[in-house]
C-alpha positions in Angstrom: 121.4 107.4 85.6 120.6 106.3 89.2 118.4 103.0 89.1 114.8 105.3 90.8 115.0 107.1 87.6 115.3 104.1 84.8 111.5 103.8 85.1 111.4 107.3 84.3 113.0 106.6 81.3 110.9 103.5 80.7 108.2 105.4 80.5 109.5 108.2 78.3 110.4 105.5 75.8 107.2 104.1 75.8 105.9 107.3 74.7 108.7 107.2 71.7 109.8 110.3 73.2 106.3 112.4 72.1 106.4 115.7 73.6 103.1 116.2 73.0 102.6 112.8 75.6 103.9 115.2 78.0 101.0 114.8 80.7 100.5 111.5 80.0 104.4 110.6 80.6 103.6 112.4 83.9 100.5 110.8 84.9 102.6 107.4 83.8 105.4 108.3 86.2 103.5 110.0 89.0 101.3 106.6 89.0 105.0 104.8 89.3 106.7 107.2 92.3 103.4 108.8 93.4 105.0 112.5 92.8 107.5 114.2 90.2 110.3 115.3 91.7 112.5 117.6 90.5 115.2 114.7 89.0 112.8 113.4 87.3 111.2 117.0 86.0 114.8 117.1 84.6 114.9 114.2 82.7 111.8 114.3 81.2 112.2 118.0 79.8 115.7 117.1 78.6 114.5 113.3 77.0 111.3 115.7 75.3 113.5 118.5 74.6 111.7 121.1 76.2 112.6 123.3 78.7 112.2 122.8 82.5 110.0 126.2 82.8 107.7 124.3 80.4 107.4 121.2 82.2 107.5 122.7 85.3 104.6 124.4 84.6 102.2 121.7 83.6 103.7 119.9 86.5 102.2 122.7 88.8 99.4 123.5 86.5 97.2 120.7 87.2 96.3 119.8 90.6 96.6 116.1 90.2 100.0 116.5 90.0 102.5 116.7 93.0 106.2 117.3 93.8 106.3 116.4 97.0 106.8 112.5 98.0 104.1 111.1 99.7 103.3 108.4 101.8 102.8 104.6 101.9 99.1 105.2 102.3 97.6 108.7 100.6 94.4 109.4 102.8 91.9 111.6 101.1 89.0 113.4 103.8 86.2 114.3 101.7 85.1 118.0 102.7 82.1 118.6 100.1 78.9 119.6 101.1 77.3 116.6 102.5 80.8 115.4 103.8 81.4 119.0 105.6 77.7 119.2 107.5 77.7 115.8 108.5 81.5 116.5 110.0 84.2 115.6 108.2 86.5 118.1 109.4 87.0 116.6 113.1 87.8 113.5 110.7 90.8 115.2 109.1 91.9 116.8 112.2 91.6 114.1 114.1 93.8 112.4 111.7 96.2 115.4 111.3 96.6 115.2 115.6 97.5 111.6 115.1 100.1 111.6 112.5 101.8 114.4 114.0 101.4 117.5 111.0 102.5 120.5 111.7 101.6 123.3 109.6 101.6 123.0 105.3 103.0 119.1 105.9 100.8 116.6 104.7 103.1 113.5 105.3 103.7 111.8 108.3 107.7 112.0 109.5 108.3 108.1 109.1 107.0 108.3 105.2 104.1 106.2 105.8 101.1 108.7 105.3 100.0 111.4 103.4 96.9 113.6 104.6 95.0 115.1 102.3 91.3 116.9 101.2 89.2 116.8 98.4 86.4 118.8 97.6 84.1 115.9 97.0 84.4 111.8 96.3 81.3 111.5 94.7 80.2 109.6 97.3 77.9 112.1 99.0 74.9 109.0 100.3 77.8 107.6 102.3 79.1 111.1 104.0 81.1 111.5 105.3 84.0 109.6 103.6 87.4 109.6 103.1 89.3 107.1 100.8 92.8 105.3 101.5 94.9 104.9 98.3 91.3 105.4 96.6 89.5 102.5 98.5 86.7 104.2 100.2 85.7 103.8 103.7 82.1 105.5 104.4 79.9 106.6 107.7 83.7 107.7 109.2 83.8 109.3 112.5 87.2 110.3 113.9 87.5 107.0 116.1 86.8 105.1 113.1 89.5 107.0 111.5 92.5 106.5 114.0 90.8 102.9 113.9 91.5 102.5 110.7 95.4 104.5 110.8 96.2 101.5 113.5 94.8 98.8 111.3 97.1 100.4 108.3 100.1 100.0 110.6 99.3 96.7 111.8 99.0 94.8 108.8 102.0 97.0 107.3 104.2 95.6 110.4 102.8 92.5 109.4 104.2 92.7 105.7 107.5 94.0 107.1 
């Protein structure tokens, strides 16, 4: 087993195995690698001794899940209601223009973001808003936005 996937099996023995734990061994990992990919689908249907289809499926089932990897930083544009009229889509495209996305790809080329939407935060008295790796950040425009983006790349320069 290659060492990214002894968590994976961390985590399965944590859950003694259960496959009834089966989303929770998935939230568990997902939290760990921030996506399931399909190595680690693998393992966990043979460890639970189920069959790929089935976990698969829950895998692609629920929303919350993802197989794609995604970045450093997982940016989340709010486009509910009060979000939407008080602009939050030249937010996300500004964001989009900046990181370089072309079509379906939500994650910047050098790994370091991931661009998504939600349909609301719950934080509609702040709209709009967008949250980075679930901190929000409220009253956004787009300049505050790529603002932000060359704040992220400072400090992770910084850290480097």
């Amino acid at each position: 087993m290659s060492k990214d996937l002894t968590r994976v099996e961390e985590i399965l023995a944590s859950y003694d195995y259960e496959p009834h734990h089966l989303i929770a061994i998935m939230q568990d990992i997902q939290s760990e690698y921030k996506y399931l990919s399909q190595d680690m689908l693998c393992l966990i249907a043979q460890k639970l001794g189920l069959s790929i289809a089935k976990v698969y499926s829950v895998a692609t089932f629920y929303e919350n899940f993802s197989l794609e990897a995604k970045g450093k930083y997982i940016i989340r544009v709010c486009d509910g209601t009060a979000c939407h009229v008080r602009k939050s889509g030249p937010i996300y495209d500004a964001i989009r223009k900046e990181l370089g996305l072309i079509g379906k790809q939500k994650t910047s080329a050098d790994g370091m973001f991931t661009l998504e939407t939600v349909a609301c935060l719950g934080a509609c008295g702040l709209a709009p808003v967008m949250t980075v790796n679930d901190v929000v950040h409220a009253q956004m425009t787009p300049e505050s936005a790529l603002a932000l983006l060359d704040e992220l790349r400072k400090e992770d320069a910084a850290n480097a």
